[in-house]
N, C-alpha and C positions, 0 to 999 in steps of 0.2 A: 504493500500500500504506500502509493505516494504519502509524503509530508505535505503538511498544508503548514503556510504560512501567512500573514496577514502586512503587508507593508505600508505604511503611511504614509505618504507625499510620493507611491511610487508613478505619477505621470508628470512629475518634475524633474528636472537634468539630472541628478544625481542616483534618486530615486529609479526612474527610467531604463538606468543603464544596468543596476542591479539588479530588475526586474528582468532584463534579460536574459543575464547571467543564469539568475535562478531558472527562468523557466527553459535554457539549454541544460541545465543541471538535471531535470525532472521534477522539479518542485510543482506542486499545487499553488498557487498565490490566488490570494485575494487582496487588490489595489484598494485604497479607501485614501481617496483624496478629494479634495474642496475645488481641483484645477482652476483655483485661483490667480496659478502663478505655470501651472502645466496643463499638460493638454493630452485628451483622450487617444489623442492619434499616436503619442508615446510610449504606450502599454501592447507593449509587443505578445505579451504571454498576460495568460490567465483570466482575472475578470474585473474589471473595473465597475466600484461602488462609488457614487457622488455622495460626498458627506462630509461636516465638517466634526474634528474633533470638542468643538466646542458643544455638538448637540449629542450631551451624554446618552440619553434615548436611547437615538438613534446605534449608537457604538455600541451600548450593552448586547441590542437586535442583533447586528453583526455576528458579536463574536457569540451569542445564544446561537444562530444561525449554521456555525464554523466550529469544528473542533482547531484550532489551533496548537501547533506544538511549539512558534515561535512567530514572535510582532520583530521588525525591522520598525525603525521610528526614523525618518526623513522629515516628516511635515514640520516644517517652521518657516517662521520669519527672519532673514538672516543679512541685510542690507544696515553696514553702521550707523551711515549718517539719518536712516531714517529712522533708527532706533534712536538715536539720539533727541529727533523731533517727538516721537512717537512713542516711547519707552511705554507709556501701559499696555497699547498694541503687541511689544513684543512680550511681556509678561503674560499678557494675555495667552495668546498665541504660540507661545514657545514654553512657556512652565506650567500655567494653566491646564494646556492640553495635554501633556507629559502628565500631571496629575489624574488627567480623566483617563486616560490609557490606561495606569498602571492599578486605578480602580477596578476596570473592565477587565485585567490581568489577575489581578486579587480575587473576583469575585467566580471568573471562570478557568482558574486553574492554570494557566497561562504560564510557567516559569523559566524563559526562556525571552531575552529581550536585545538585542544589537540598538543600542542609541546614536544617533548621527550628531556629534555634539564639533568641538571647532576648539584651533589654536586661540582664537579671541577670549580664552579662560585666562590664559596667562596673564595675556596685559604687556606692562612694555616692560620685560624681561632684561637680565644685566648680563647674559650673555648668554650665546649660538654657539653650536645647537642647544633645542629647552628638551629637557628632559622631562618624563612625567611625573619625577618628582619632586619638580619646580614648584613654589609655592606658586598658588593661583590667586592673580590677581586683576582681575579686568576690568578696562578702565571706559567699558562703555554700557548701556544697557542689553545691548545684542549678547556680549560676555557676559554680560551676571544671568542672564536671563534659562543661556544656557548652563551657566553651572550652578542655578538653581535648579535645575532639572538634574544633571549629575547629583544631586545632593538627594532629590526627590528618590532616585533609582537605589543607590548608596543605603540610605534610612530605611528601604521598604527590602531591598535584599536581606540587611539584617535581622529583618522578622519575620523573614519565610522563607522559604523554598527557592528565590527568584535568583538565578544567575542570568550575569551580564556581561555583554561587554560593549565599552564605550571607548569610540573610536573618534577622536579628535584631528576634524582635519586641518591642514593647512591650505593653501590657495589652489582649489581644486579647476582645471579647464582641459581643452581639447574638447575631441568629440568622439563616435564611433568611426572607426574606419570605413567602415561600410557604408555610411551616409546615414544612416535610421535612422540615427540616435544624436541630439545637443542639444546645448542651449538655448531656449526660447520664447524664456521670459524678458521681455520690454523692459522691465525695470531694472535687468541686472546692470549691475556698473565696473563689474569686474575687469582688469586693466589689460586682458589681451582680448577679451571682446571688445570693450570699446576701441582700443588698437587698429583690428580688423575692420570695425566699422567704420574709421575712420579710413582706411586704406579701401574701402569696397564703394566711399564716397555718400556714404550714410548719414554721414554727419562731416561738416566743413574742416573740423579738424579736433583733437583731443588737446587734455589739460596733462597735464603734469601738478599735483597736489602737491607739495614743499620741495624744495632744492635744497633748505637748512641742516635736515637731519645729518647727525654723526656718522654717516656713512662715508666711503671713497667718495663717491659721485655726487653725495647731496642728495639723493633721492630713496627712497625708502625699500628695504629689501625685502623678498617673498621667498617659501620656499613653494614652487608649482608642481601639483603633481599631477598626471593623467588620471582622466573622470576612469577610463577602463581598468587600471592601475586601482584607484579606491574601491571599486565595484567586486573586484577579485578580492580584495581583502575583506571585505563583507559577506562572502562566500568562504572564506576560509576563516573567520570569527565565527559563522553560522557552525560549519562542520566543526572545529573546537568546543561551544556547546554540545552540539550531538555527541559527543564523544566524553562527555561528562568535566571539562573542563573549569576551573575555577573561574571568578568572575575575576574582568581586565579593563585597565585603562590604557588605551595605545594610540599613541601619535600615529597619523597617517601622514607622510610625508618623505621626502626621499634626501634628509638631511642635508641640501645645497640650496643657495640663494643667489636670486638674481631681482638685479635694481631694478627700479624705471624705466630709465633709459637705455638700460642694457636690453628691456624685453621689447622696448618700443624701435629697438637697433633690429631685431630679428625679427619684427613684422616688417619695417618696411624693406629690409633686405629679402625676405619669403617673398611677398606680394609685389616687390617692382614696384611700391609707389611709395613717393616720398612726401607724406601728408603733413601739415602744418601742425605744428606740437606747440601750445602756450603752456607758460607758465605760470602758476598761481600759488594762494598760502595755503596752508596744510589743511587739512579738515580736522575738526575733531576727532579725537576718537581712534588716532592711526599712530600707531607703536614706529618706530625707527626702525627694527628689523627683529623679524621671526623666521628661524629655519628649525627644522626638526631634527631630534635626535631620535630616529629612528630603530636603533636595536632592538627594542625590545618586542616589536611586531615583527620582528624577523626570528627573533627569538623564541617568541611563545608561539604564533601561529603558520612559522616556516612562509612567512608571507616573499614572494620574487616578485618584484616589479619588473615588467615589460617594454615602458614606456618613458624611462626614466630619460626626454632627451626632449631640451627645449622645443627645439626645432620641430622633433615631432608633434608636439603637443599645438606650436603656430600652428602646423601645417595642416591637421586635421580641424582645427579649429574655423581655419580659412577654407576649406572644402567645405567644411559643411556649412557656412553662410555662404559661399558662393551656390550650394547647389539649393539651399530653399530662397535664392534668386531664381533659380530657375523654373523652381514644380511653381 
C-alpha cells in the first residue's frame, strides 16, 4: 500500500517541485493549498484540495477524510519587507496556521511532520558558515514568525509521539529542467528573478539594495541553492522518518556565497543582455551575509546535491521564464 501524505502550499515553487519528486517516488499526496501565491496547473501528481489553513473546519475534514502517515508544511508567507509592513499577516499566516496543523496532527494521529522553515531564524549572524547551533536571532517578522512555528513543532514533539524534521533554507531558485516546474508568483522579489526579469525586459531595469555592507563588494551575500537540490532533501528527510529517525534541524544550503553583483555579473553574462542596475539604500530587515554550514544534512540524511552550480541554477531559471513567454 502506497503512503499517503498531505503537503501544504504544494502548488507553490517550492512546494511544486517536491510534489513531484514524491509523486515519481510512488507517494499518494494530497495538495491543500489556498493558491494564493501558486497555481493548480503546478501539481503534477496526486490531488489538489483549495483551502486555506486558517479554516480549521475545513483541515480537521481533510485529514478525517485521509489516513495520513506524514504532513510536509510549505504554506506561508515569506517576503521581508512585506513582513515588515504586514507583521500580523505573517503571524497570522505563518505561526497561526502551523498551530492549526499540528492540532489536526494531534487530534488524528499524525506523527510525522517535515517543516519548510528558512535561514531568516538566525538574523545577522557574526560569522559564515551558520551552523544550526547558532543562536537564533531574527531581526524581522518573516524570522520570528517562522521560529515561532519551530518553537510551536519543538513544544508539541515533547508531549507526544511527533517527530520532525525542520529544514531551514537559504536562498532557494532555478527551476525544473524540464520546463514544468518554477517560479510564478508576481510578488516574489527574489534577486535572480528579478535579474532575469530584468534581462527578458520585464521590467526597465533592477535595484541593487545597499552597497555599504561589510562585504568585499559592498553588497550583500546569499548562499543559493537549487529549488530540485531542496526538493531531494525533503525526500530524503521524509524517508529518515520512515525509517524511525530522531527529530532534526538542518540547514539546506550548499555552504558558499555569492554577492549582488557577483549574481547580477552571471545573468547578464547567461542572457547576453546588459540591463541597467541602480543603486539604492538597504531595506530593512536584510542581514550582510548568510551562507550555510551545511554538514550536518549530509550527515544525518546522506543528502548529495546535484545542482550545486551558479550558473546552472541562472540558466534554468532563464529557460523557464523564457518559455512561459512563450505557452
Amino acid at each position: 500500500m502506497r503512503k499517503k501524505v498531505l503537503v501544504t502550499g504544494g502548488a507553490g515553487y517550492i512546494g511544486s517541485h517536491v510534489v513531484r519528486q514524491l509523486g515519481t517516488a510512488g507517494y499518494d499526496i494530497i495538495v491543500y493549498d489556498n493558491c494564493s501565491t501558486g497555481s493548480p496547473k503546478s501539481v503534477l501528481y496526486g490531488d489538489l484540495i483549495i483551502g486555506d489553513l486558517a479554516d480549521l473546519d475545513h483541515l480537521y475534514l481533510v485529514f478525517a477524510q485521509h489516513q495520513f502517515s506524514a504532513v510536509l508544511h510549505f504554506a506561508a508567507s515569506l517576503i521581508v519587507p512585506e513582513s515588515i509592513i504586514h507583521p500580523l499577516n505573517y503571524y497570522a499566516n505563518n505561526t497561526r496556521n502551523t498551530l492549526n496543523l499540528l492540532r489536526c496532527c494531534h487530534v488524528m494521529g499524525v506523527n510525522q511532520i517535515i517543516f519548510s522553515s528558512t535561514a531568516a531564524v538566525y538574523g545577522e549572524v557574526g560569522e559564515n558558515p551558520v551552523a544550526e547551533f547558532v543562536p537564533t536571532m531574527p531581526i524581522n517578522p518573516y524570522g520570528r514568525s517562522k521560529l515561532m512555528s519551530e518553537w510551536l513543532i519543538k513544544d508539541y514533539a515533547i508531549s507526544s509521539s511527533l517527530r520532525y524534521v525542520i529544514l531551514r533554507y537559504f536562498n532557494v531558485a532555478g527551476a525544473d529542467s524540464s520546463g514544468k516546474l518554477g517560479q510564478i508568483s508576481p510578488k516574489t522579489n527574489h534577486l535572480i528573478m528579478s535579474a532575469c526579469n530584468a534581462a527578458l525586459k520585464r521590467q526597465p531595469q533592477m535595484q541593487i539594495f545597499g552597497t555599504d555592507f561589510p562585504t568585499p563588494d559592498g553588497t550583500g551575500i546569499r548562499d543559493y541553492i537549487h529549488v530540485e537540490d531542496l526538493a531531494a532533501a525533503h525526500l530524503d528527510a521524509l524517508s529518515y522518518l520512515e525509517m524511525g529517525g530522531e527529530s532534526q534541524i538542518l540547514n539546506c544550503g550548499y555552504g558558499q556565497g555569492y554577492s549582488v553583483r557577483q549574481v547580477i555579473e552571471r545573468v547578464k553574462a547567461i542572457s547576453q543582455v546588459d540591463f541597467p542596475v541602480i543603486e539604492t539604500n538597504r531595506r530593512d530587515g536584510d542581514p550582510a551575509c548568510v551562507t550555510a554550514c551545511a554538514d550536518k544534512i549530509h550527515k544525518v540524511l546522506g543528502w548529495e546535491p546535484k545542482y550545486n552550480d551558479l550558473d546552472l541554477i541562472v540558466s534554468t531559471t532563464l529557460a523557464w521564464e523564457r518559455g512561459r513567454e512563450m505557452s
